[in-house]
C-alpha positions as CSV (number, residue, x, y, z in Angstrom):
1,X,0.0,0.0,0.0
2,X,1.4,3.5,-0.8
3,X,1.3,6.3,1.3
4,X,-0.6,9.3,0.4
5,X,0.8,11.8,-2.5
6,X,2.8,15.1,-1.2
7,X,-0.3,16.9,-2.3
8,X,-2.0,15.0,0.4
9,X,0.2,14.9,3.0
10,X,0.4,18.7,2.4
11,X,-3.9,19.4,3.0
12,X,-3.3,16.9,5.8
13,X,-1.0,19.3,7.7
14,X,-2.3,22.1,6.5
15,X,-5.6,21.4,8.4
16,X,-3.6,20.5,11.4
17,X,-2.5,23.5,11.2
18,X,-5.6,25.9,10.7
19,X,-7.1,24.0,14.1
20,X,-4.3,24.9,16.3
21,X,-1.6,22.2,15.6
22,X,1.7,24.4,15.7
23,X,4.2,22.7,17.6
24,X,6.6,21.8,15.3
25,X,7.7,18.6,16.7
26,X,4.4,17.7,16.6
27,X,3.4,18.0,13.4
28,X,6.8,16.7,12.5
29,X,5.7,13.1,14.1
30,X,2.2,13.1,12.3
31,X,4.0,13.6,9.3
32,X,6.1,10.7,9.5
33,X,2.7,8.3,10.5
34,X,0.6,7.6,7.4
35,X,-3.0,7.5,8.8
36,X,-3.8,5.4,6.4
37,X,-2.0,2.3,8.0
38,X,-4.6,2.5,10.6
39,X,-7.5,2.6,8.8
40,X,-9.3,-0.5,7.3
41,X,-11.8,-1.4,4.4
42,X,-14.7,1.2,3.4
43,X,-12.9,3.9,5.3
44,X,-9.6,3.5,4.0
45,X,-9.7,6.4,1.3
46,X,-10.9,8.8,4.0
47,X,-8.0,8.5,6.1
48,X,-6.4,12.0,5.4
49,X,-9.6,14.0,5.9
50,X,-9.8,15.8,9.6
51,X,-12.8,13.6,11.0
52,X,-13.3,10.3,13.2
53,X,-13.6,7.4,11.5
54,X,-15.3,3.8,12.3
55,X,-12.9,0.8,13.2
56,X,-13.4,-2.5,14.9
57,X,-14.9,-3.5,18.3
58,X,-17.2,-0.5,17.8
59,X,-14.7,2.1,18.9
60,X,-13.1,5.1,16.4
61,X,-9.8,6.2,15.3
62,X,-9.4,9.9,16.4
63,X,-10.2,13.0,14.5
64,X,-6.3,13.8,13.9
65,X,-6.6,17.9,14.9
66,X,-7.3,16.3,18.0
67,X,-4.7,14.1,18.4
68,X,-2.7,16.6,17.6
69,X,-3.7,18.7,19.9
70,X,-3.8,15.4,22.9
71,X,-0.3,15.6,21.8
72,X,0.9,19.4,21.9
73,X,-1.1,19.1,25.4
74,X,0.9,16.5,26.3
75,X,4.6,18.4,25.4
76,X,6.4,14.7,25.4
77,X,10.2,15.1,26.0
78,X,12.2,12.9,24.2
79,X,13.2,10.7,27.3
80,X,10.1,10.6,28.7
81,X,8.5,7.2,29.4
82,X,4.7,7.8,28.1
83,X,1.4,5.6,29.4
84,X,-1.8,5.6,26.9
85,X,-5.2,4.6,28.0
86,X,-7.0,3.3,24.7
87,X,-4.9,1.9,22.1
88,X,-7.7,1.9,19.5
89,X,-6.5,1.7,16.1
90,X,-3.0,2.5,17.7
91,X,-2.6,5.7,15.5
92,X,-2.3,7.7,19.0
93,X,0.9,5.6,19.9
94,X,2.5,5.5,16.6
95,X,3.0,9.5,16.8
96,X,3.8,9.4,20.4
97,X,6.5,6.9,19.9
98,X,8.1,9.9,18.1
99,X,8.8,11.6,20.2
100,X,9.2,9.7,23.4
101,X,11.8,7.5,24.7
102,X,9.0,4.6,25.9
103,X,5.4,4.2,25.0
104,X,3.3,2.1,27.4
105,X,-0.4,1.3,25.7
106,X,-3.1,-0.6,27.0
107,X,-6.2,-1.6,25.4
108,X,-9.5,-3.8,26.6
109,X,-9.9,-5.0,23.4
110,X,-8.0,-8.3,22.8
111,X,-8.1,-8.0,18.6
112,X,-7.4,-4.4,18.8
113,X,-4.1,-5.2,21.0
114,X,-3.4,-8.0,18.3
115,X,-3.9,-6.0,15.5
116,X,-2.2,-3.1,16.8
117,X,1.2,-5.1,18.1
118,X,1.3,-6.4,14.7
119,X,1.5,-2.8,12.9
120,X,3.9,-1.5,15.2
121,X,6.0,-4.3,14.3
122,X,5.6,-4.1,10.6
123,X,6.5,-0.6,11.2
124,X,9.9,-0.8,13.0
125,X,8.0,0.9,16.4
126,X,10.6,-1.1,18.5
127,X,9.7,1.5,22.0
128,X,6.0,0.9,21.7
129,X,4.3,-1.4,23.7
130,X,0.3,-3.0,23.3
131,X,-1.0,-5.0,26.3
132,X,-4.6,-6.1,27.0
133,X,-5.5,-4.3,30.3
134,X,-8.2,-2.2,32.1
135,X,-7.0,1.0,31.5
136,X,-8.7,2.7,34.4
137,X,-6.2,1.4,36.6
138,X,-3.3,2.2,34.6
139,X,0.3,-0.1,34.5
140,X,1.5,-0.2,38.0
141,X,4.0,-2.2,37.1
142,X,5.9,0.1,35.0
143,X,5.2,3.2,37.3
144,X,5.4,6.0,37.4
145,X,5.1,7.6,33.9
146,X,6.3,11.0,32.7
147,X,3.0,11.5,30.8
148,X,-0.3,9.6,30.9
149,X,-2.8,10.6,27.7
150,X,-6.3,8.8,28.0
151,X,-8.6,8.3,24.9
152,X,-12.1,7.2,26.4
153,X,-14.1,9.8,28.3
154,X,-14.6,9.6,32.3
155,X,-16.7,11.5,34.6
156,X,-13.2,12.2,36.6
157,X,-9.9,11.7,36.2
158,X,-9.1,7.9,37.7
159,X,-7.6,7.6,40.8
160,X,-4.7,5.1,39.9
161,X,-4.1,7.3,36.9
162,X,-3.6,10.4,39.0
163,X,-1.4,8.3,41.3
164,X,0.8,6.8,38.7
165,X,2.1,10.5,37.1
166,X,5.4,11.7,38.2
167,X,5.6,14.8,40.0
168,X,6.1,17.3,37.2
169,X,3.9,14.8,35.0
170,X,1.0,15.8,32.7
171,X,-2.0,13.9,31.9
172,X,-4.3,14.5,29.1
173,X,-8.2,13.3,28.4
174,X,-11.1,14.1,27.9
175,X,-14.2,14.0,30.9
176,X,-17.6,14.5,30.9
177,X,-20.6,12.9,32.3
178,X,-22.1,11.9,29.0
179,X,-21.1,11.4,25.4
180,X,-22.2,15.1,23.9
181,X,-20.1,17.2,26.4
182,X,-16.8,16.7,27.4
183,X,-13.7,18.8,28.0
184,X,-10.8,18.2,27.3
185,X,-8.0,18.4,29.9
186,X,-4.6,18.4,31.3
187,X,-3.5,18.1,34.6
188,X,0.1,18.5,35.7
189,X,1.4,17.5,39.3
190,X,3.0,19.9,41.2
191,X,4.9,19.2,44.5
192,X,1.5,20.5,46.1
193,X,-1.1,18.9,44.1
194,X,-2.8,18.7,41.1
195,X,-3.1,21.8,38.5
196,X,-5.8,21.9,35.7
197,X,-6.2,23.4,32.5
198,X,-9.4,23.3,30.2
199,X,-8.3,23.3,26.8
200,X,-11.3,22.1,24.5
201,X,-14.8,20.6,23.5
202,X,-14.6,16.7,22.6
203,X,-16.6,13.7,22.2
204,X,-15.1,10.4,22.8
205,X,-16.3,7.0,23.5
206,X,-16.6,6.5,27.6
207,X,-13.6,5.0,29.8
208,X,-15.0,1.6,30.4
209,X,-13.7,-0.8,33.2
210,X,-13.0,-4.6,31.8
211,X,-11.9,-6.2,29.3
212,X,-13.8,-6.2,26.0
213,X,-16.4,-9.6,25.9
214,X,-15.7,-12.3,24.1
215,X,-12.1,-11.8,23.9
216,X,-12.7,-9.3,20.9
């Protein structure tokens, strides 16, 4: 499969662009992961456009001005060890592994972990991991994490999340009680406590706990 022409590539960023995308690191990383290898069957021609598309186990790959701007929320350093909460499609992951040293993902979904550890392989991500976990209690195990960037909306920022970000750490997802309004937020850990920022208006599928049925 070929990736998309420069023309392409060059609407892609531009739109990135014109909805706030600026950091140039960034939009350096998006620019090195074709979309498209995330992206399957009908939808596969629409991967470049700036919307949310459909993918298996009933969940979405990400609009991508708003995983860019997860990311430039996020301002990963490049020897920071990184947690994600939702691999989905793994598109998320792909970019952060550019620009972290370490990329921990977890996923409830075991064909989406499957699917996902496969890509990353086929596409040399050697510092991203895919593991089938519930998410809303984070990776102990590999605690603490420089930055923690969740995908699934939850009325409140989990607990174990919160307790598993290094002082000096950032977090970014979305929360909301229901699926039409959520914010979008980060919150950094101070010496003190907890800071938060509101940054935008999303709508993302909610933070479930479990794993997916059926072993999907």
């Amino acid at each position: 499969m070929t990736g998309p022409s420069a023309e392409t590539k060059m609407q892609f960023l531009f739109a990135l662009r014109s909805r706030g995308v600026t950091d140039a690191r960034v939009l350096a990383a998006m620019e090195q992961v074709d979309r498209g290898k995330f992206v399957k069957g009908l939808f596969a021609e629409r991967a470049y456009e700036d919307t949310p598309l459909p993918i298996a186990c009933g969940q979405t790959i990400s609009q991508p001005s708003v995983v860019g701007l997860m990311t430039q929320a996020l301002n990963v350093r490049p020897r920071d060890t990184v947690l994600e909460v939702g691999t989905g499609s793994g598109y998320q992951a792909a970019i952060l592994s550019k620009l972290a040293r370490r990329v921990y993902t977890v996923e409830r979904h075991k064909r989406l972990v499957r699917e996902t550890g496969q890509l990353f392989r086929e596409m040399g991500l050697t510092n991203v991991t895919a593991m089938l976990s519930d998410g809303s209690f984070g990776l102990p195990e590999q605690a603490p994490f420089d930055r923690i960037i969740v995908t699934a909306a939850a009325e409140d920022p989990p607990g174990p999340l919160l307790a598993q970000l290094k002082i000096g750490g950032i977090m970014v997802l979305p929360v909301g009680q229901s699926d039409a309004v959520q914010t979008l937020i980060r919150v950094t850990r101070t010496e003190t406590g907890l800071d938060y920022d509101e940054l935008l208006p999303v709508r993302f599928v909610p933070l479930l706990e479990g794993l997916g049925k059926d072993g999907t």
